[in-house]
N, C-alpha and C positions, 0 to 999 in steps of 0.2 A: 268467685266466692273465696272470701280467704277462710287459710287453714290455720288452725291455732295447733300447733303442739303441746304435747303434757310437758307443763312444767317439773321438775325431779323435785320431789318432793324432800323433807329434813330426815322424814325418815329413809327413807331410799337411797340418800348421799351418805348417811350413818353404815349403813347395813355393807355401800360399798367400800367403805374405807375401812370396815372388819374384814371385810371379804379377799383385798387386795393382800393384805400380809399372809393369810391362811393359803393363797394363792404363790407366794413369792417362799413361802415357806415349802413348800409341795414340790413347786418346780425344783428348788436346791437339792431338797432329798432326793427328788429321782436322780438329779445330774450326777449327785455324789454317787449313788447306787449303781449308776451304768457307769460311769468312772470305775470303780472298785469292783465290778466285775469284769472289764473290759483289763484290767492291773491282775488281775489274778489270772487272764488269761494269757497271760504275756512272761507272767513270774511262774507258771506252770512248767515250762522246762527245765528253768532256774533250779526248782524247786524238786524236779525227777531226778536231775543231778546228782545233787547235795544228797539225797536219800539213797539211789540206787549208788554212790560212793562212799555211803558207810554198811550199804549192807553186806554179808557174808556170800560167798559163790555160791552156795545151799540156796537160801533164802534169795538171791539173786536170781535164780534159776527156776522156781515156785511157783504154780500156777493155783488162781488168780495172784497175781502181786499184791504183795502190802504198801500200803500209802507212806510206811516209815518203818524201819529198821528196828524189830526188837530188839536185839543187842545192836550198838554200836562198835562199827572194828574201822579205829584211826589207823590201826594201822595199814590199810590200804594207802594211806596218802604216802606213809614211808616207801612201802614199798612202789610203788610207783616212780616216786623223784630216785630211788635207787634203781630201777629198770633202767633208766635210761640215762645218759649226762644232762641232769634237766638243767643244773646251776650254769653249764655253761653255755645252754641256748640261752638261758634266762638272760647271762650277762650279756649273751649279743643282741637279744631282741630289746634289751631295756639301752642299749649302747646306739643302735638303729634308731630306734625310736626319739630318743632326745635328740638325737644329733640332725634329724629329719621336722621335729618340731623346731626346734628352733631355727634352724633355717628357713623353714617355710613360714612360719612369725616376724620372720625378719623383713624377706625377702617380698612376699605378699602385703607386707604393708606401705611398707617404700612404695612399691608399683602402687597399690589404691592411693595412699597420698598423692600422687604424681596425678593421678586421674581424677581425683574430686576436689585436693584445694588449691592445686597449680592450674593458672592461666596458661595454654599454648597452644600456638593452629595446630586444627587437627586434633585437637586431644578426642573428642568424641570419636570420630572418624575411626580415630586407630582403636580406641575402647573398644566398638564395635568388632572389629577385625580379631582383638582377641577374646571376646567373647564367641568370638565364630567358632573356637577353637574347640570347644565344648561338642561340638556335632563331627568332630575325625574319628572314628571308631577304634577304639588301644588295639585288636591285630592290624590295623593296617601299619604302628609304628614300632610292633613290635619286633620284626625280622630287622630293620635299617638303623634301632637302636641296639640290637643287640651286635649289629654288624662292625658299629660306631665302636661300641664297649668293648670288644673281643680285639678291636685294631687298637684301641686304647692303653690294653694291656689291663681292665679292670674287670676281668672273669675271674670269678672265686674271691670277688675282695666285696667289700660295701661300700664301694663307691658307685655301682648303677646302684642301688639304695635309698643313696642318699644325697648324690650331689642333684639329682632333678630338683630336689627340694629347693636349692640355692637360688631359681626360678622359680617364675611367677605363676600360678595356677588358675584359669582364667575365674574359676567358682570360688575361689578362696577369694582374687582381686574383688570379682563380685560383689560378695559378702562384705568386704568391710568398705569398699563405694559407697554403698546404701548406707553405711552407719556412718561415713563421716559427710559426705553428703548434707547430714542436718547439723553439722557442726554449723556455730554460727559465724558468718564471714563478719563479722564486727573483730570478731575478737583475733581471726587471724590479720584481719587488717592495723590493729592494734598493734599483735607482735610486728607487723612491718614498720609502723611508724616507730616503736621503739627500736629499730635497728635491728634485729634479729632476722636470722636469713633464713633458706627456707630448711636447711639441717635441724636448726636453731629450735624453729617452730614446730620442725617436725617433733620433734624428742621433747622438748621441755611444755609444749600447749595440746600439742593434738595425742599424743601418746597415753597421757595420764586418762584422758576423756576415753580414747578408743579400747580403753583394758576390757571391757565384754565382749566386743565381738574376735579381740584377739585370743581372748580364752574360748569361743569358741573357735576360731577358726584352730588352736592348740589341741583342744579334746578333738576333730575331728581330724588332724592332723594323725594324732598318735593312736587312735582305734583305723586307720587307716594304715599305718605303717606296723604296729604292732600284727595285726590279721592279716598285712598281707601273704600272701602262698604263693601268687606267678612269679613275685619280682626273686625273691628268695630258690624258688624252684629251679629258674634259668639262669642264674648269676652263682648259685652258691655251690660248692662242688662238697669241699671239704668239710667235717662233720665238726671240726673246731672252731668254722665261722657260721655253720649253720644257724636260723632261730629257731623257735619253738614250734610254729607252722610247721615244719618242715620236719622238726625233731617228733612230734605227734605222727604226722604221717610214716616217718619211718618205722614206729615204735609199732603201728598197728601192720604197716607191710612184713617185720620182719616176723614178730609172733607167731606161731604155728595157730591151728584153730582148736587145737587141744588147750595149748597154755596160755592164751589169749585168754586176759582176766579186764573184763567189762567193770567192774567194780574199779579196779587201779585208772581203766580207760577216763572216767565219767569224775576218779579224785584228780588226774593232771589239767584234765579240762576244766574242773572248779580253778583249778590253780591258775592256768593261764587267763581265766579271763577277769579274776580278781581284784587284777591290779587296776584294767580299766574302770570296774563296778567304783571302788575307790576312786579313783580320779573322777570320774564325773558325780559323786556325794559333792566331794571337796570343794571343785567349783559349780555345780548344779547352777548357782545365783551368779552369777557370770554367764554360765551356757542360756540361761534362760532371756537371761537380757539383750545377750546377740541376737540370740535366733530371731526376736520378737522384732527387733534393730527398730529403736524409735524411743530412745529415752533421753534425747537432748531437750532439753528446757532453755 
């Protein structure tokens, strides 16, 4: 026996194509809604900071807390950067930090190029090998590099710092693989027929293209060397090549717990982590483009 299905009626196709936007409309608001509270709970420390660093030692001290400082007192931020030599971790973490980005920009993208637009035996092979590199756990090369550094003569300097950057990271290499990877080989076969070699190509065709995921692999470079505390901790002695990691920790070790002022603690910590909040505003539309790696056309 055959079966006839209902046909959809003019009304019924009407009713669903009001129904579809009222629907696409719904889903948006909620995603934005769990978004924006998922953002507020992330910006909630952010946020204890910035308050518990303008409030007063009284009102610091205050049970229930307030959510924001009746009076505001800046001058905690003063006095904080005077508690300690902040200007001049500041100059050596911001001196670290570039000199460690840029190297590992440099250095990290040489090597990916070599591994996604250069033909040579073995390139997979060896890819693979240094992507193995990723599964050695940091203490197993921590005693033999510091063994290396100390014979070196580079304890107390920023050279364990900074020269590892000059090398190639196998998550960094990673990272911009995938992005040039969708480079299109027309065009570097292009740059061959016109003569250009592979320096040539690297710098003037593939360069311009890879600027997102080099600015990511940039902001994750320097929130990496800026935060770090082990490499600074076991390499840096003296308090004039110190950074700010380390300039933080001392400032709360040496404090007594009488004159230990939480409000100064909570204005240096706005301070140091400021610069990063800044740098990834700046390039935000760059970070986003790496991360996502998939905007060649």
């Amino acid at each position: 026996m055959a079966v006839t299905l209902p046909r959809p009626t003019l009304g019924s196709a009407r009713r669903d194509l009001r129904a579809r936007p009222v629907r696409t409309r719904r889903a948006r608001w909620t995603a934005r809604v769990v978004l924006l509270v998922i953002s507020l709970a992330f910006l909630a420390p952010l946020y204890w900071m910035v308050a518990s660093a303008l409030k007063s030692d009284t009102e610091l001290a205050a049970f229930p807390p307030t959510l924001w400082p009746h009076e505001l007192h800046w001058e905690n931020f003063s006095a904080a950067v005077q508690s300690m030599p902040f200007f001049t971790f500041f100059r050596n973490t911001v001196v670290v930090t570039a000199l460690s980005v840029v190297f590992a920009v440099a250095s990290n993208f040489v090597v990916a190029y070599g591994f996604s637009c250069l033909q040579w035996p073995g390139r997979d092979k060896v890819f693979y090998v240094v992507i193995a590199t990723l599964f050695i756990p940091f203490p197993i090369t921590l005693i033999p590099m510091f063994d290396l550094y100390a014979k070196l003569g580079w304890i107390n300097t920023w050279a364990p710092l900074v020269v590892p950057s000059m090398f190639a990271s196998a998550f960094y290499v990673f990272l911009i693989r995938q992005f040039l990877l969708q480079f299109p080989r027309d065009v570097l076969d292009a740059a061959a027929i016109d003569g250009a070699n592979a320096w040539r190509t690297l710098w003037t065709v593939v360069f311009p293209q890879a600027r997102p995921a080099l600015a990511t692999v940039a902001i994750f470079a320097a929130v990496g060397s800026w935060n770090d505390f082990m490499g600074p901790l076991l390499y840096l002695q003296d308090q004039d090549v110190q950074t700010l990691s380390i300039g933080i920790q001392a400032y709360t070790m040496t404090a007594s717990t009488e004159d230990f002022q939480y409000n100064q603690l909570m204005a240096v910590s706005f301070l140091v982590i400021l610069p990063l909040v800044v740098l990834f505003f700046l390039f935000q539309r760059y970070f986003i483009r790496g991360a996502t790696v998939g905007s060649f056309k």
